[in-house]
FIDREN-519192 format. One line per 3 residues: number of its first residue (from 1); for each residue x, y, z of C-alpha. Coordinates in Angstrom, 2 decimals. Example, Ala and Ser with C-alpha at 12.3 -4.5 7.8 and 13.67 -1.06 7.14 Angstrom:
1) 12.30:-4.50:7.80; 13.67:-1.06:7.14 .
***
This chain:
1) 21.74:4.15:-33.09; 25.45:3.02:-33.51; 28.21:4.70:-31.41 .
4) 29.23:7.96:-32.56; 31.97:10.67:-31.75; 31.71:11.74:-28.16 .
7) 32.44:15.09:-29.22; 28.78:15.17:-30.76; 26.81:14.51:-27.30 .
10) 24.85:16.90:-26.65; 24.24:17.84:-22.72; 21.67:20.41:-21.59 .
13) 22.46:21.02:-17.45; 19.85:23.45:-15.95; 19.46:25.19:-12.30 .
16) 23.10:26.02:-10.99; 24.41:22.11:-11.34; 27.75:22.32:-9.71 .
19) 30.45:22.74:-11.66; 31.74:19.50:-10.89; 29.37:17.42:-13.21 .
22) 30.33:20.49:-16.61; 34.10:19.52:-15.77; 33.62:15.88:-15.77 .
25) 31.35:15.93:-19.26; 33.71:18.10:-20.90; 36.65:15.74:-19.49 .
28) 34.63:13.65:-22.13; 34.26:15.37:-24.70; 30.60:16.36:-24.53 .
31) 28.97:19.72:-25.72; 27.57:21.20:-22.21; 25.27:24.23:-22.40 .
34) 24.45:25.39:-19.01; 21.74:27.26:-18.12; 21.36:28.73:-14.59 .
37) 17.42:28.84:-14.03; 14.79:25.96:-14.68; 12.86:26.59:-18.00 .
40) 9.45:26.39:-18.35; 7.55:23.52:-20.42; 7.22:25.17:-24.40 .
43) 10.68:26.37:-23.53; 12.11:23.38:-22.63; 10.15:21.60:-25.57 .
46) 12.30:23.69:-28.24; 15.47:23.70:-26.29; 15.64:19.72:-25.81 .
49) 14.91:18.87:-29.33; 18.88:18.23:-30.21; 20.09:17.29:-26.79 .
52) 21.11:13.40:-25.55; 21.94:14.51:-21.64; 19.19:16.55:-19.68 .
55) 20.81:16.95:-16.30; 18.12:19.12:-13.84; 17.34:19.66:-10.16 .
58) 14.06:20.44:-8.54; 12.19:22.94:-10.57; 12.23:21.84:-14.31 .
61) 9.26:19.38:-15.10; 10.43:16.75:-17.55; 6.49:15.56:-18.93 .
64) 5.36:13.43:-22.05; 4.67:16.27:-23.38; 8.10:17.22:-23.48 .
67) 9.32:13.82:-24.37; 7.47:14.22:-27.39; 9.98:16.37:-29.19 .
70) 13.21:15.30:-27.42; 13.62:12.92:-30.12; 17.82:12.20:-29.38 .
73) 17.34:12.00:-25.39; 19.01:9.17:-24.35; 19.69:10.20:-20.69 .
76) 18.27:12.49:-17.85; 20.39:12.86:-14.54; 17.98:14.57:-11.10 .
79) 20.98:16.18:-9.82; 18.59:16.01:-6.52; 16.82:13.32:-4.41 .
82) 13.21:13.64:-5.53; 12.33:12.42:-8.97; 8.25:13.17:-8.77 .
85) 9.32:16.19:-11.57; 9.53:13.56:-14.19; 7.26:11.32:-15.68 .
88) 9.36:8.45:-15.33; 7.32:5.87:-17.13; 7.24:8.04:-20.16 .
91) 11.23:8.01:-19.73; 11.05:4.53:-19.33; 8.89:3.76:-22.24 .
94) 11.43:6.25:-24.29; 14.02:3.93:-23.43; 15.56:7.08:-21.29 .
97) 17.24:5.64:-17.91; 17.22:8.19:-15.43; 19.57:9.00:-12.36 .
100) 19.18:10.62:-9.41; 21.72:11.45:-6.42; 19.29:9.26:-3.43 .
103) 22.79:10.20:-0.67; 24.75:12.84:-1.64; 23.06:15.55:0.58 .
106) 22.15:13.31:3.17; 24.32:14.70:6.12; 23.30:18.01:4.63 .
109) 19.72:18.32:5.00; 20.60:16.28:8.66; 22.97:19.27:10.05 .
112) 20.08:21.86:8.82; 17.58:20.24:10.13; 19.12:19.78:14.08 .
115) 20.21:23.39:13.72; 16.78:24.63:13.13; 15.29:21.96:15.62 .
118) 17.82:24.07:18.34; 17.03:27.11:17.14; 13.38:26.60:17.56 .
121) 13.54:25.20:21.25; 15.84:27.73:22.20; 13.68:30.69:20.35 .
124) 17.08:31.77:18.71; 15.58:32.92:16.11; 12.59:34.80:17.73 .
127) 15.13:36.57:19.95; 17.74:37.64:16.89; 14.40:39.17:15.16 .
130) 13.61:41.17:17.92; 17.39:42.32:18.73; 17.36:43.68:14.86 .
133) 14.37:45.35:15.89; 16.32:46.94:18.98; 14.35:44.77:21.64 .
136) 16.70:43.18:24.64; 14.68:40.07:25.44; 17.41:38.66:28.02 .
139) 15.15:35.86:29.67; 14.71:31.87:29.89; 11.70:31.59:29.39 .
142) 10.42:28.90:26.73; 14.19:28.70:25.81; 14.58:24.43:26.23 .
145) 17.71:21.61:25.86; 16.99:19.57:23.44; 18.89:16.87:25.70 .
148) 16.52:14.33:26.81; 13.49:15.61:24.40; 12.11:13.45:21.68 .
151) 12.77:13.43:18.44; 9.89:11.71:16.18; 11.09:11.56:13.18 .
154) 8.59:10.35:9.93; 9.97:8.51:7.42; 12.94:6.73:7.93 .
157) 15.67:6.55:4.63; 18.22:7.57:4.37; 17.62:11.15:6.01 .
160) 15.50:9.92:8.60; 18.29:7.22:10.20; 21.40:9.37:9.88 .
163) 19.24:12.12:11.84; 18.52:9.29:14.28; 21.97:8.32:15.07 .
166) 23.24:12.07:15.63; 20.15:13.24:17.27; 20.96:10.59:20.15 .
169) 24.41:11.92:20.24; 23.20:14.77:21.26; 21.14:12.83:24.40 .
172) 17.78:12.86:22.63; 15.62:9.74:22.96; 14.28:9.33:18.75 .
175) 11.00:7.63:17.72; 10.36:6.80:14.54; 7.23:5.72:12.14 .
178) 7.64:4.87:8.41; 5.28:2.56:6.17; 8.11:0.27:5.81 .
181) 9.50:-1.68:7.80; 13.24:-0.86:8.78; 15.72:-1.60:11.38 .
184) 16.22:0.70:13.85; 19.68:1.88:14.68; 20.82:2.75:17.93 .
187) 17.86:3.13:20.84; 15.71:4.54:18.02; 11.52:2.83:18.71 .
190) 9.59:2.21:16.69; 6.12:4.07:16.78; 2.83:1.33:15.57 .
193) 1.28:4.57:13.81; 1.69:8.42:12.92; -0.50:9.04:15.74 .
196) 1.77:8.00:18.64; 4.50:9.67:17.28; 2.60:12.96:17.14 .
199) 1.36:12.69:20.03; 4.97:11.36:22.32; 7.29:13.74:20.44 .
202) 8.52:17.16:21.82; 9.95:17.67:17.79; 8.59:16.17:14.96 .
205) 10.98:16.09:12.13; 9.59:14.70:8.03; 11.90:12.99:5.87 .
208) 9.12:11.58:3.51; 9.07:11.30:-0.04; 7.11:12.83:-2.54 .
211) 4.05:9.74:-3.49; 0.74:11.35:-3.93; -0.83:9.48:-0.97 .
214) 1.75:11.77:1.40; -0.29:14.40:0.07; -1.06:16.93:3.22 .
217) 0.01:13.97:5.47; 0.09:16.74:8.36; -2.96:18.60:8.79 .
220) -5.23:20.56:10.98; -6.19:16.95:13.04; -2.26:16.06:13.05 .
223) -1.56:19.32:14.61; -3.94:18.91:17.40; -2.38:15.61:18.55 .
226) 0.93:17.42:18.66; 2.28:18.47:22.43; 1.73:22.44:22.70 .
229) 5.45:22.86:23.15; 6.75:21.11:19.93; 8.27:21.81:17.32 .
232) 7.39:20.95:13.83; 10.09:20.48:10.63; 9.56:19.70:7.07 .
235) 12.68:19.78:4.81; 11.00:17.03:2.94; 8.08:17.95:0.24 .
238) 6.13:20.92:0.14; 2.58:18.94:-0.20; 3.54:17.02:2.51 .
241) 2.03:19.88:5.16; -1.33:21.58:4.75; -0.10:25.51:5.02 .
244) -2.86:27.00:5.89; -3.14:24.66:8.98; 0.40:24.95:9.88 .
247) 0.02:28.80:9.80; -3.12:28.02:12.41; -1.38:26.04:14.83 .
250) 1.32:28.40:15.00; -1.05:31.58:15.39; -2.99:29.31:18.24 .
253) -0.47:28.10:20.00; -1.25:24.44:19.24; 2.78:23.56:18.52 .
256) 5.79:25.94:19.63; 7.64:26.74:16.24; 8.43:25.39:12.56 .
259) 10.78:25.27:10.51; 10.00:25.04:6.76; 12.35:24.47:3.85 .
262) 9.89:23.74:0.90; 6.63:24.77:0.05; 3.78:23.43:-2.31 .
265) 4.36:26.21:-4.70; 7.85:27.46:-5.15; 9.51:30.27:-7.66 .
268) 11.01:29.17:-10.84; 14.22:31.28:-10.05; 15.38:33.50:-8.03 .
271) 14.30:36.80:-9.20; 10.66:35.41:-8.85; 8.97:36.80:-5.61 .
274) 8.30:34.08:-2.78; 4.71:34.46:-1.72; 3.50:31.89:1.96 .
277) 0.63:31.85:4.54; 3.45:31.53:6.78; 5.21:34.50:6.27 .
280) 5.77:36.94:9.08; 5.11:34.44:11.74; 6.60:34.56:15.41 .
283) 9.11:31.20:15.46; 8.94:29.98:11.87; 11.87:29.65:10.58 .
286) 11.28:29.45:6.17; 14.28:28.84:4.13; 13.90:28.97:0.14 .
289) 14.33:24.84:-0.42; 18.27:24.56:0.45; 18.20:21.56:3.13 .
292) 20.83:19.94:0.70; 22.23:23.44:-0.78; 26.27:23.57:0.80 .
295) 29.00:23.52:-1.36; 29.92:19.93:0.01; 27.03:18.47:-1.02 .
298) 26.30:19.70:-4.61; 29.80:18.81:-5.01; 28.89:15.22:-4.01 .
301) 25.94:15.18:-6.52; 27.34:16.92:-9.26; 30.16:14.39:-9.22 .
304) 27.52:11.65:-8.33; 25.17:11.88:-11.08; 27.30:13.15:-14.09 .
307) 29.38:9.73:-13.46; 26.34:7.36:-13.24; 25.50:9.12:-16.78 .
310) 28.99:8.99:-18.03; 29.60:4.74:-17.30; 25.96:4.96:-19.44 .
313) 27.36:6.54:-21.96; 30.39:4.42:-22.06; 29.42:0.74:-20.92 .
316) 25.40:0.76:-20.59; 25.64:0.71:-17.14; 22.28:1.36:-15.39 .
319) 22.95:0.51:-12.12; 21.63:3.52:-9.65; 18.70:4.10:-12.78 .
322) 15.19:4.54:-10.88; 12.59:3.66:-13.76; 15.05:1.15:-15.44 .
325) 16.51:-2.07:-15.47; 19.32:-1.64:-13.29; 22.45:-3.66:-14.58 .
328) 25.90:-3.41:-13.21; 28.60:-4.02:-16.19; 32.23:-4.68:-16.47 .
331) 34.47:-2.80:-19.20; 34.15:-4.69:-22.98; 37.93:-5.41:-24.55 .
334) 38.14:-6.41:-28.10; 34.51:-6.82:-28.47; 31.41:-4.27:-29.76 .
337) 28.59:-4.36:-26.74; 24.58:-3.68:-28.14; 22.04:-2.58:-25.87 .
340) 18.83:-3.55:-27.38; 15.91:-1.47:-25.13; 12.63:-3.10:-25.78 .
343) 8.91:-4.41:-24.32; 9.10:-6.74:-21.65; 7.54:-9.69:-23.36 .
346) 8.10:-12.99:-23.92; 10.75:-13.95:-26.57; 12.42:-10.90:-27.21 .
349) 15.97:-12.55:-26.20; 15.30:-15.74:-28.16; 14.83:-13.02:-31.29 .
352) 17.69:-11.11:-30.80; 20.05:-14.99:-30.65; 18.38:-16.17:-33.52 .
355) 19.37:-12.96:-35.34; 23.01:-13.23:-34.01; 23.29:-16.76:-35.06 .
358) 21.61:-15.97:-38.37; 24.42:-13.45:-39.13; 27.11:-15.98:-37.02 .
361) 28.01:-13.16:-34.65; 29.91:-15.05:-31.91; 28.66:-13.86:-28.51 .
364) 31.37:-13.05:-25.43; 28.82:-12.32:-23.03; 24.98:-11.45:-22.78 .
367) 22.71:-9.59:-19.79; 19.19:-9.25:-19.57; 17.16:-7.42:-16.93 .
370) 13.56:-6.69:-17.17; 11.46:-3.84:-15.03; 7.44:-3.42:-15.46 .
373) 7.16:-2.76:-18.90; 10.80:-2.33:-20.14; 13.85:-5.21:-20.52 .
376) 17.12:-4.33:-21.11; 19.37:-6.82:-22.96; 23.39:-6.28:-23.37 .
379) 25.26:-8.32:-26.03; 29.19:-8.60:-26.29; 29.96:-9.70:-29.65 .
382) 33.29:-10.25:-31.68; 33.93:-7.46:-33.33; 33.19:-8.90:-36.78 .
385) 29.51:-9.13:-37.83; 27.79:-8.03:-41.01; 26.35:-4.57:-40.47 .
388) 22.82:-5.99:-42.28; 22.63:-7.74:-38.39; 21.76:-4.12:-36.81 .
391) 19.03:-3.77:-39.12; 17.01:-6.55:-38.05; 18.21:-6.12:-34.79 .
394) 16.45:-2.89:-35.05; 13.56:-4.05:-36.92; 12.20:-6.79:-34.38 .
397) 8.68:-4.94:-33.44; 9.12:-4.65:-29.88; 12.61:-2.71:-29.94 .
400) 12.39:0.83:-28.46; 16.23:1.72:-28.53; 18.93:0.13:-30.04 .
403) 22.68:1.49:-29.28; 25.68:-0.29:-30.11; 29.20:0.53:-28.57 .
406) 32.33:-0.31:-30.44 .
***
């Protein structure tokens, strides 16, 4: 497709995206419908049919199956970290680049998660529950510092480091274990496996990602390495933990407390009821998936994402993209720019120069990036050329997307 009137984008933004990222698309001209809960799969296979911009969080599951009738899609932004709601191959194979936020909550989800890790070794929250309930539980007892305790924390991004370096600010000594290898900042050690973190830890804190092999990473044997007087966090991924374990270990006294933020199965909205094993338990602290839910950081993504889509929509930039051929451009003056999408085989950029020399298109500058299956090649041309040119630009047999920018 050839550029057309921004005024004619078509953006979709589902699950309460900040208002940020609807003021900067209409700053551009774009038609935003917002919707403020996820939608479910036949629903979101009618709505998407005339969108280009799909901007989501958490909940909505972007599958082939929906990619099958979202035949103008150009663009999805994750206004979130996790991307394991989207079949991103599909995407890529689409020719659909798509953008998450991997920072923008970081110190979010950090501040929650040392909060609840206080809360739990001081039993604040066990003692507020029974003061509601009119019971005066003045006493020490089981109520800890969390100065000169360790921290273990598993998996170490982004999350996992900046809750390293404030966790020793606050005097705690911080292991860590992650699959990859990564420096350690501060006095942070690292642990050889999961198992002597478990078992040296007086709170164990996951920042891991959602890859099916993390599947129920913590279970009933994990629990029982664990020191009877830890603590346990996950404000990671719900299928991370085995529940009904974690509900076990509580109930027997195998670990002191949790604190759980997301859960393998989660409402839709917010009018659906919230249904756990862990429900009703003495020191487990549950909150409904908001480790990177404050106004500062949906801010952060809102503005985050909706500008990685907007320098897309206006230069092909893909840098940031997470199933695509990340390329970092610089502005086009007096020239038109093509972004030819297409199979990463051999010869496709000899095709598309023997095309352009064909038709004597004179050629400012030229990118090409390839990923897996998908290349990505950017053409600046003069702004002269015979429009025939885009035709058999379009017609070589590997092209999945072609998009020219004038």
């Amino acid at each position: 497709m050839a550029s057309f009137p921004k005024n004619k984008i078509r953006v979709l933004l589902l699950e309460n995206i900040h208002h940020q990222a609807l003021r900067l698309f209409e700053e551009e001209t774009f038609q935003v419908d917002v919707l403020h809960g996820a939608l479910e799969e036949d629903e979101l296979r009618q709505k998407i049919q005339d969108i280009h911009i799909l901007g989501i969080r958490s909940k909505t599951q972007v599958t082939a199956n929906v990619l099958e009738q979202a035949a103008k899609l150009l663009w999805i932004g994750v206004f979130c970290i996790g991307t394991n709601q989207l079949d991103l191959p599909a995407c890529a194979l689409k020719g659909i680049p798509v953008f998450n936020a991997p920072y923008s909550n970081t110190r979010s989800v950090v501040e929650m998660a040392l909060g609840e890790m206080i809360m739990l070794i001081r039993k604040v929250f066990v003692k507020s529950a029974q003061l509601h309930q009119g019971i005066w539980d003045k006493s020490a007892r089981n109520s800890f510092e969390v100065r000169g305790k360790t921290l273990g924390i598993v998996g170490y991004g982004n999350i996992g480091s900046q809750l390293s370096v404030l966790a020793e600010a606050l005097g705690m000594q911080v292991v860590f274990y992650d699959v990859v290898d990564k420096l350690a900042l501060g006095n942070a050690r690292k642990c050889e496996s999961l198992e002597e973190l478990l078992r040296v830890s007086d709170a164990v804190s996951l920042h891991v990602d959602g890859r099916p092999e993390n599947h129920h990473l913590i279970g009933r044997t994990q629990f029982e390495m664990m020191k009877p007087s830890a603590v346990f966090l996950n404000l990671s991924r719900g299928h991370v933990v085995d529940i009904d374990a974690l509900r076990d270990a509580l109930l027997q006294h195998k670990i002191h407390g949790a604190s759980v933020d997301v859960f393998p199965e989660e409402p839709v909205n917010n009018a659906q009821k919230f249904e756990s094993a862990l429900c009703g338990l003495p020191n487990a602290i549950l909150t409904p998936h908001v480790g990177g839910s404050t106004e500062e950081a949906q801010y952060s993504i809102g503005e985050f994402v909706a500008r990685k889509l907007i320098y897309f929509v206006n230069k092909g930039d893909t840098y940031g993209a997470v199933n695509f051929p990340e390329v970092q451009l610089p502005a086009f003056v007096q020239s038109h720019r093509m972004l030819h999408v297409h199979d990463n085989v051999p010869g496709i950029l000899a095709q598309i120069n023997t095309i352009l020399a064909n038709y004597s298109a004179n050629i400012q500058s030229q990118y090409l990036k390839t990923q897996q299956d998908i290349g990505y090649a950017i053409t600046d041309i003069a702004s002269d050329y015979h429009p025939e040119m885009l035709q058999a630009l379009k017609a070589i047999p590997q092209t999945i997307r072609l998009r020219v920018l004038y």
